[in-house]
N, C-alpha and C positions, 0 to 999 in steps of 0.2 A: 296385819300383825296378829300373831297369836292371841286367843282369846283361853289357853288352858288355864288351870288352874295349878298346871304341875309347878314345880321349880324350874326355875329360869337358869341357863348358862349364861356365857357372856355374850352369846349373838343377841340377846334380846333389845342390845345397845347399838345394834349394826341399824342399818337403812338398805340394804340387800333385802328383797322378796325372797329368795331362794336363802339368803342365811335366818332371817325369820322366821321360814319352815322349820327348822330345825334348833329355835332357841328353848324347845321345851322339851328336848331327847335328855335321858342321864345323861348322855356322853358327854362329859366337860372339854363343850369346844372351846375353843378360841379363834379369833378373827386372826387373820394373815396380820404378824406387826413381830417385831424386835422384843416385846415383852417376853411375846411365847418362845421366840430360839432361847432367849434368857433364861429362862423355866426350865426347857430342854436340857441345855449344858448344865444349870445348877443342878438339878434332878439326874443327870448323865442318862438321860432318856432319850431312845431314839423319835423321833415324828412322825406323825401317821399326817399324811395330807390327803382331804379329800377335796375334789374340783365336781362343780356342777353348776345345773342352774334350774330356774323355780320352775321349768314348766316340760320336764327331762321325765318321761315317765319310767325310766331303770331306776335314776337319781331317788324317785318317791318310791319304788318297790325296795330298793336296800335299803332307804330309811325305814321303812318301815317293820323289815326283816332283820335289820342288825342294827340300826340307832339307838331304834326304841328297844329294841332286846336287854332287859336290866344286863343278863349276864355275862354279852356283849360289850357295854359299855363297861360294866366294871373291870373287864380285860382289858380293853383299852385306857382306862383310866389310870390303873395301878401299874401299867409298862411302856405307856407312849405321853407323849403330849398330841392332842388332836388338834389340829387345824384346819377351817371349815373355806373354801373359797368361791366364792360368783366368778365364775369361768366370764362372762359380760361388764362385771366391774373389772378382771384384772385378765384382760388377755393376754398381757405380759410372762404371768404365771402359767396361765394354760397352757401357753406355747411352750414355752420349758418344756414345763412336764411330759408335757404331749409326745414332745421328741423322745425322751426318754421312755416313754411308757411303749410308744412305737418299736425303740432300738430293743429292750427288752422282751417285748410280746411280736411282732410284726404287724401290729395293729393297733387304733389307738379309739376313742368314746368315753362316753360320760353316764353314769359317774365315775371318773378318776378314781384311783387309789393310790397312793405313791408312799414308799418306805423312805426317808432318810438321816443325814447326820442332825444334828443340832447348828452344824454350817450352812445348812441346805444343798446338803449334796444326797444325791437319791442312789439307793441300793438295791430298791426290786421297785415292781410296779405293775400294776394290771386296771383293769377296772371293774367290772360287776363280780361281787364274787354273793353266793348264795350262804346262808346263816350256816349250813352244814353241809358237809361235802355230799354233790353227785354228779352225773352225765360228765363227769371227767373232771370238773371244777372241784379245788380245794374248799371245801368249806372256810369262809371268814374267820368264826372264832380258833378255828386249828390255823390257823394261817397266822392270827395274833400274839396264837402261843410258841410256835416255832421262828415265827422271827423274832420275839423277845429271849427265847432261848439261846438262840444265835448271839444277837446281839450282848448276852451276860456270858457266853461261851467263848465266845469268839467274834468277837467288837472288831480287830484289825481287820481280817478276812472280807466284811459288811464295808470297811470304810477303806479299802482297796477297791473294790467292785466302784463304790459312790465315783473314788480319783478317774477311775477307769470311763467309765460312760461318758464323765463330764469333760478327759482330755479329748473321747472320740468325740464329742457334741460340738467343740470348739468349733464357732467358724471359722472358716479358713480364707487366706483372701480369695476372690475370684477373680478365675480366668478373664480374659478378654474375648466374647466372640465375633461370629462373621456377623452383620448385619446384611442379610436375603431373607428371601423369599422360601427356602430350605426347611426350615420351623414351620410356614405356612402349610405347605405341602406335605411333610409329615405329621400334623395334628389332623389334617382332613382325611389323610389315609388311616390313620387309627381310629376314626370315629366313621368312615367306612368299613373300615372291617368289624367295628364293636357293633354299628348297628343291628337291630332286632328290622328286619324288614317286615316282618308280619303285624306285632305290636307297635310298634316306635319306641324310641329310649336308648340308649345302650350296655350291651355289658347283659348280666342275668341281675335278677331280684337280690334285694334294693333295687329301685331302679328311684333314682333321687334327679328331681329337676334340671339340676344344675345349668338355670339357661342362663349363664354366661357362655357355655359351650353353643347353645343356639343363636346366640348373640355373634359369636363367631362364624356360624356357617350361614346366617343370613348374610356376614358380611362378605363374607366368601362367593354368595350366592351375585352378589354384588357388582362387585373389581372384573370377579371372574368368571360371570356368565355360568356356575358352576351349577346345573340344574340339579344335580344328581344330590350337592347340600343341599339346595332349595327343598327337594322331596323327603332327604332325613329330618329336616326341620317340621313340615307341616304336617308329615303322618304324626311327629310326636307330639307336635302342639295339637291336634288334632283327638289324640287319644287320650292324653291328659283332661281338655277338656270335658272328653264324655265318659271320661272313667269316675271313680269314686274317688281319686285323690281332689278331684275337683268338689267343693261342697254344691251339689245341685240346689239343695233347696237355700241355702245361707249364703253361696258367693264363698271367693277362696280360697285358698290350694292347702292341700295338708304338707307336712314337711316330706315326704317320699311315700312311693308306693313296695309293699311288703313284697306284691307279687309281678309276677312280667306284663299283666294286661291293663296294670294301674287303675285296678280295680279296688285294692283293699288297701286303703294308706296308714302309716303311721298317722296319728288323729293328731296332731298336735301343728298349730299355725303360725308360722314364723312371719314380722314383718319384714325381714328383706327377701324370703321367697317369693312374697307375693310382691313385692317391690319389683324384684328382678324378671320376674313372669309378664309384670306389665309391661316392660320396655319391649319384651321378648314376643309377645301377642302385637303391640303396635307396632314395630318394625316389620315383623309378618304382615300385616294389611298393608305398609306402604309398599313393600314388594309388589306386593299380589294382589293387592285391589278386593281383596274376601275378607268380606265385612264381620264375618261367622270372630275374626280373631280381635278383632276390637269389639266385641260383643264379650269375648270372653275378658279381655282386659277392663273392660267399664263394669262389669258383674264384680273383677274382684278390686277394684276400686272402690265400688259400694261398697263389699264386706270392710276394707280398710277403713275407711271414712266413716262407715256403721257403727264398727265392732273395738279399735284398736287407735281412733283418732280423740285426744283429749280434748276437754274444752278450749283451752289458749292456744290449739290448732299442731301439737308436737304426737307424734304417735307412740303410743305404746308395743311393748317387745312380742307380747307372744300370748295364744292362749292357750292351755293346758290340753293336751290328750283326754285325759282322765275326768272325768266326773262321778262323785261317792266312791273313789276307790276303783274305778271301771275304766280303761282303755277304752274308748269310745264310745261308750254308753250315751252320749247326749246326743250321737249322729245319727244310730240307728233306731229303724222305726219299724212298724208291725204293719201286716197287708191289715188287717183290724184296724189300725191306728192311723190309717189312712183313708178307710170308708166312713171312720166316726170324722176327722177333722174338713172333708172334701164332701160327704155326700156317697152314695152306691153309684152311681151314673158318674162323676166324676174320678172318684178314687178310682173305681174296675181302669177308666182311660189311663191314668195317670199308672196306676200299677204296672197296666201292659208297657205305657212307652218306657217308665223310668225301673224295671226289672226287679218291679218287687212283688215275691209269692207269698203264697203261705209259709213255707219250708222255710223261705229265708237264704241269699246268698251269703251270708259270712255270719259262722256262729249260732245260726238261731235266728238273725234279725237279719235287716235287709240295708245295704248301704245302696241308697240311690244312684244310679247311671244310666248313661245312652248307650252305652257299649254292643247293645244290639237295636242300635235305634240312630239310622243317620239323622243328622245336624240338620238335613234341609227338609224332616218329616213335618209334614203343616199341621200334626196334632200340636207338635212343641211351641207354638204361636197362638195356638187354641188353650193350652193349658199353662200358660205361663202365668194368668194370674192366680194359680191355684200354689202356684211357687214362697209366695208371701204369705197365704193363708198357712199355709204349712210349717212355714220360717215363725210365723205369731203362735202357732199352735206348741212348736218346737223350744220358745221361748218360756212358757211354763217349767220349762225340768232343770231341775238343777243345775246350775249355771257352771260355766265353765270356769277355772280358776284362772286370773290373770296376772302373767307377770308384766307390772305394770311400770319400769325401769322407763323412760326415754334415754334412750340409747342415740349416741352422735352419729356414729357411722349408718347405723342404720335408718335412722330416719332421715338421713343424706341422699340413701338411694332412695328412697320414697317419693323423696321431692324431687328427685332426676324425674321417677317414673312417670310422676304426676305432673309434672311441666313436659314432658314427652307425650303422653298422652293427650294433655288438652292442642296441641298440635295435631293429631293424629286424627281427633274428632272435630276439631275447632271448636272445643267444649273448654271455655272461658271456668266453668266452675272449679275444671283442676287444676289450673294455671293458680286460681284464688289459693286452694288450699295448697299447693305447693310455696306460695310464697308466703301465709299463715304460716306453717311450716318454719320454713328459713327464717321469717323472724324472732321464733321459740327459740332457734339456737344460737341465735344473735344475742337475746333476751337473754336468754336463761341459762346458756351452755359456755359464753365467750366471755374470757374477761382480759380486754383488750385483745389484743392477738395470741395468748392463750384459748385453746378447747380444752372442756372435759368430758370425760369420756360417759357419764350419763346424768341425769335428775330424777331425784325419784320424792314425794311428799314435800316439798319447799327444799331441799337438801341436793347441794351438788358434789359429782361424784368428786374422784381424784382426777390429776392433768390426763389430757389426751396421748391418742397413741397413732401412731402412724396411720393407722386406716383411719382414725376418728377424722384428721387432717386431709386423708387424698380423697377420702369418700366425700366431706364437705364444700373441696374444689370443687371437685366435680359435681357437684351441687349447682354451686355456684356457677360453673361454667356453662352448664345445662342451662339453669335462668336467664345466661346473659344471649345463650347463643338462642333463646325463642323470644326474648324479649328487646334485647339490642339496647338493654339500660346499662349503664356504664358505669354504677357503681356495685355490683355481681361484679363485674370484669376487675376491677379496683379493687375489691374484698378477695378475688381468687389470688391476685398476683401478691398481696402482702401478706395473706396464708402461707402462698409455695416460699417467699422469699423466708418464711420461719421454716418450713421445711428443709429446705438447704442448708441455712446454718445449725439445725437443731437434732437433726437426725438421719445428714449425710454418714455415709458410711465412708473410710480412706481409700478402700479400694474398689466403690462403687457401689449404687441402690443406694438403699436407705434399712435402716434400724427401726427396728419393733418399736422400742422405747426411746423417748427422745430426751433434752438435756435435764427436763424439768421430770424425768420419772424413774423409779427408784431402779435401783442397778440389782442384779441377779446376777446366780453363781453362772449365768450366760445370757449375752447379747443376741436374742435371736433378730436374725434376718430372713424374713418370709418371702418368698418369691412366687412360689405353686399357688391357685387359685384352693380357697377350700370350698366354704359355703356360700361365701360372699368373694369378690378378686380381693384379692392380697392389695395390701396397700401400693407393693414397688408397682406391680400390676397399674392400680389405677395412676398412682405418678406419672407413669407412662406415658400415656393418655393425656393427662392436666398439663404435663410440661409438653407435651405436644399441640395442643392445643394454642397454649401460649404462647410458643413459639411462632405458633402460624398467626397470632393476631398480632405480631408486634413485630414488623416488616422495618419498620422507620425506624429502629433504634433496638435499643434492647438486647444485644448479644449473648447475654447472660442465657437464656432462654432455649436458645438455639444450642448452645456447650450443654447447659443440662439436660435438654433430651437425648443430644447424642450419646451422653455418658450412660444415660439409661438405658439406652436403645444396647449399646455395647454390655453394658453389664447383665440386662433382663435376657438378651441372646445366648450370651453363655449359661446362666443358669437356667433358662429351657434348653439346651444342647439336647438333653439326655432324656427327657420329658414335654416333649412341645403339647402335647392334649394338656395337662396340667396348667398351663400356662394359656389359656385362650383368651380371658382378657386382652395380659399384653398382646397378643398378636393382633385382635380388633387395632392396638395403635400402632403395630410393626405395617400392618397394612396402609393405615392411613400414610404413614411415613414412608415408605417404597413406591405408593401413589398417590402423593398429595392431592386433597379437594382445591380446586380457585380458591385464591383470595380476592374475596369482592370489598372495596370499599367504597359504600355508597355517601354519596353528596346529596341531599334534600332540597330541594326549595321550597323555600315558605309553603306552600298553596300544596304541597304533597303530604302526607300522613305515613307516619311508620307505620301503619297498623297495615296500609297497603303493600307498603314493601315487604314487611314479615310475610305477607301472604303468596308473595310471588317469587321468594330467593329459594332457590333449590336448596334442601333440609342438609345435601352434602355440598357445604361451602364455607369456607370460612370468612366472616362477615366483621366487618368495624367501621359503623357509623357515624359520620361525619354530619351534625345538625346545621353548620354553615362552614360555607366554602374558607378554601385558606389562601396562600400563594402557592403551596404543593398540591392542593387539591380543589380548582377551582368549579366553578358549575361551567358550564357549554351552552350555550346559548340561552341563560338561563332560567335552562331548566334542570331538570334531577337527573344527575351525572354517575354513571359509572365505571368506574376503573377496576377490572379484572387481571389480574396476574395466576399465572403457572409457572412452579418454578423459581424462576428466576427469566422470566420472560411475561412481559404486560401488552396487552392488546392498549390501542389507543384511549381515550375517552370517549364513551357512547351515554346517547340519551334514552339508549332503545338496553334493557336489560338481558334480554333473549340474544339479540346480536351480538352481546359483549361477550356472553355463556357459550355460546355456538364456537 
């Protein structure tokens, strides 16, 4: 919370981190709420809406250039009504706008700027604009005064444009597609042809994580024998790694790299990139047996668990780029500033492997990497505990600001990654914190089968939203399928069953917002993966799953993955790379894993059977025998199915699999 001394607006009553930045600017904001459209119409003033969030380093540069600008805000005071919003507390809004600031610009980021009625319907929209016009950009306070112009000149003209965007916005129903393999094969030829084969990544600079896409070509790598994924996956896991988007001395991935060699990142640390990175490093060593990538997954596990895990075991959202005003200021360090915290005999070694001079690679100072320094050089086992000195050394400078929101969906992927990984290593510690974890949201986030969508200081957010719900399953589903406890499997299925009745869509998928969250001048329905998979995405997957564990009854199951299957098809028709999630479950569903269900006897241990069920299988444990499922001479019984075709009952696990 703000410690100024200036005047307070009315954020200073909000529980948003990022609307707390901003409760000591002039600008008389106001929190997203029905008072301010109120204001608007009484006043006949059009809305300035800005979208962001606390740890957005554009978001702190126009605060700082036009929030705080007195004569800035008295523009905007005396011709709009301003309102301030956490793009994290209300992705409902984000996405709106987002659409619209896209249709608008052809492109869309944060911070938002959006113009519209007092209905909330929007009329222009962009996002960073600079305090005064240059490099082609309108300066903000001329941009405030020409659309107040507008708007006292010609109000109709402004709220023709608003009807306009918002009839094109309309969802519309969707098609029905083909359920194939068709999507598959064109998202792998697009990320073959986008591939950088020199660097790894795809596409040019940005080059952004995004391993849900590597998620997908492992799995591809998979099914299909497809070595040629297998090789665009490991160069870029690979290069990330030993680049600078990787934090070498701290653990952690930064949210994307600025340049093509992933060398120079945007500084700023997201928990579900590094969430998504871990599933995407462990899956890579189950493949391939190269231990080099669960090396990098357990590194940024530490950071998480170090840097972003709270005491009652729920993780926090993000940490800042910026330190004193400085885009990266806290990462980068001096060839000086590495002889004084290592010594001369050790700094010179560490300098040479981790490519820092005098000169300095970015800016003046030097962002640590291996980029010319392979992974299996035996100096890097020699100087690894100069790694933590340097991390204790590094911990001196001004700290990084944190936005410290617990977030549902996001700390959902976490505890995927983290019950995936302790599989991976057989490292029981992250298994623990994964289900520490799960219980924060159980505890803190659920009220009865309600989610909401964050906590932040004793304070919970407002209801859940679709990805808060399929990202949780999936949570859930994860714990049940490494753990084979059976109430994760109970808690996922009375989730999805609120799912279907609360934020079905009539013509298939699901809706952003479900029954319990406020309505907008549009119902968006998300399909495209952005930074994290899209909710329908993960449904996919959850209602897939469920399906495959509920053999002996349960129909319901089986209808709503197909409905998904057929809806999320169509809406990849046009875009299958965008969509790589769902295909991880388009695949699973074209080639189903066995369903094993296993029979126990007394004198056996699950903790053995977890250890021997192949990781692609769908598993439902049976603690004592039934009439449908009895033991075999007994001993510990298994009944394997494909399909719709079962092998007999064996007591030998490998022979029922074979």
């Amino acid at each position: 919370m703000t410690t100024s001394t200036k005047a307070s607006n009315r954020l200073i009553k909000e529980n948003s981190p990022y609307l707390l930045q901003h409760a000591d600017n002039p600008v008389d904001w106001w929190p997203w709420c029905e008072e301010a459209f109120a204001a608007a119409r009484a006043e006949q003033k059009p809305v300035f809406l800005s979208i962001g969030y606390a740890t957005c380093h554009w978001c702190h540069v126009m605060a700082e250039e036009s929030f705080e600008n007195p004569d800035i805000a008295r523009i905007l005071n005396e011709n709009f009504v301003s309102i301030k919003v956490d793009k994290q507390e209300r992705p409902d809004i984000d996405s709106v706008y987002m659409a619209v600031c896209q249709a608008y610009t052809g492109s869309g980021g944060w911070p938002m700027s959006v113009f519209m009625t007092p209905e909330q319907k929007p009329f222009f929209a962009g996002t960073y604009f600079p305090p005064q016009s240059r490099n082609g950009l309108i300066g903000f306070g001329e941009l405030l005064l020409l659309i107040a112009d507008r708007w006292h000149e010609n109000r109709g003209e402004l709220i023709a444009a608003a009807e306009s965007i918002i009839g094109q916005l309309q969802v519309k129903p969707g098609r029905q597609g083909d359920i194939s393999d068709s999507l598959i094969r064109a998202a792998r030829d697009y990320f073959g042809a986008s591939f950088d084969a020199d660097y790894g990544g795809f596409g040019r600079a940005p080059k952004f994580p995004a391993a849900h896409n590597l998620l997908f070509l492992l799995s591809l790598a998979e099914h299909s024998a497809d070595e040629r994924a297998l090789e665009m996956v490991e160069l870029t896991l690979r290069q990330m790694y030993r680049g600078g988007i990787f934090d070498q001395i701290g653990g952690g991935f930064c949210r994307y790299s600025t340049d093509r060699y992933f060398l120079a990142p945007h500084f700023e640390k997201m928990l579900y990139d590094n969430a998504l990175l871990i599933m995407a490093y462990a899956e890579a060593c189950r493949l391939t047996g190269d231990q080099v990538y669960n090396q990098a997954a357990s590194r940024t596990a530490a950071y998480a668990l170090r840097e972003l895990a709270e005491p009652q075991g729920g993780f926090f959202a993000a940490q800042d780029a910026d330190s004193e005003g400085v885009e990266g200021k806290f990462y980068l360090i001096s060839y000086d500033e590495i002889i004084a915290a290592l010594g001369r005999e050790a700094g010179k070694k560490f300098a040479a492997c981790y490519d820092i001079t005098r000169q300095g690679n970015f800016e003046g100072g030097n962002i640590p990497n291996l980029l010319h320094t392979p992974l299996d050089d035996p100096r890097l086992a020699e100087l690894a505990p100069q790694l933590e000195k340097l991390r204790q050394f590094r911990e001196e400078r001004y700290h990084l600001r944190l936005d410290d929101q617990i977030l549902t969906a996001w700390n959902s992927l976490m505890i995927a990654a983290l019950a995936e990984l302790s599989r991976s290593l057989d490292a029981p510690q992250y298994l623990d914190a994964a289900r520490r974890a799960e219980r924060f949201i159980a505890d803190k986030l659920c009220d009865g089968d309600t989610l909401h969508v964050n906590y932040r200081a004793g304070k919970l957010g407002g209801p859940g939203f679709l990805d808060d719900y399929a990202a949780y399953i999936y949570a859930l589903l994860k714990l049940y399928q490494i753990t084979l406890e059976q109430p994760y499997l109970t808690r996922a299925q009375q989730l999805a069953d609120k799912v279907l009745r609360d934020f079905a869509a009539p013509a298939g998928g699901f809706y952003l917002s479900g029954g319990q969250n406020e309505r907008l001048v549009l119902q968006p329905q998300e399909t495209a993966d952005g930074a994290i998979p899209s909710g329908n995405s993960l449904m996919a997957h959850n209602l897939l799953v469920l399906a495959q564990l509920s053999h002996d009854g349960q129909g319901q199951w089986q209808e709503a993955v197909r409905r998904q299957m057929l809806f999320m098809s169509a809406a990849a028709a046009d875009s299958p790379s965008f969509h790589s999630f769902f295909l991880l479950a388009l695949a699973d569903y074209l080639d189903p894993p066995p369903l094993v269900v296993c029979v126990l006897a007394p004198d056996d241990s699950r903790e053995d059977l977890l250890r021997r069920i192949p990781r692609r299988a769908a598993v439902i444990l049976r603690e004592s025998p039934s009439e449908q499922y009895p033991l075999k001479d007994n001993r510990s019984t298994y009944y394997v199915c494909r399909g719709h075709s079962c092998r007999p009952a064996s007591n030998d696990l490998e022979e029922a699999l074979s």
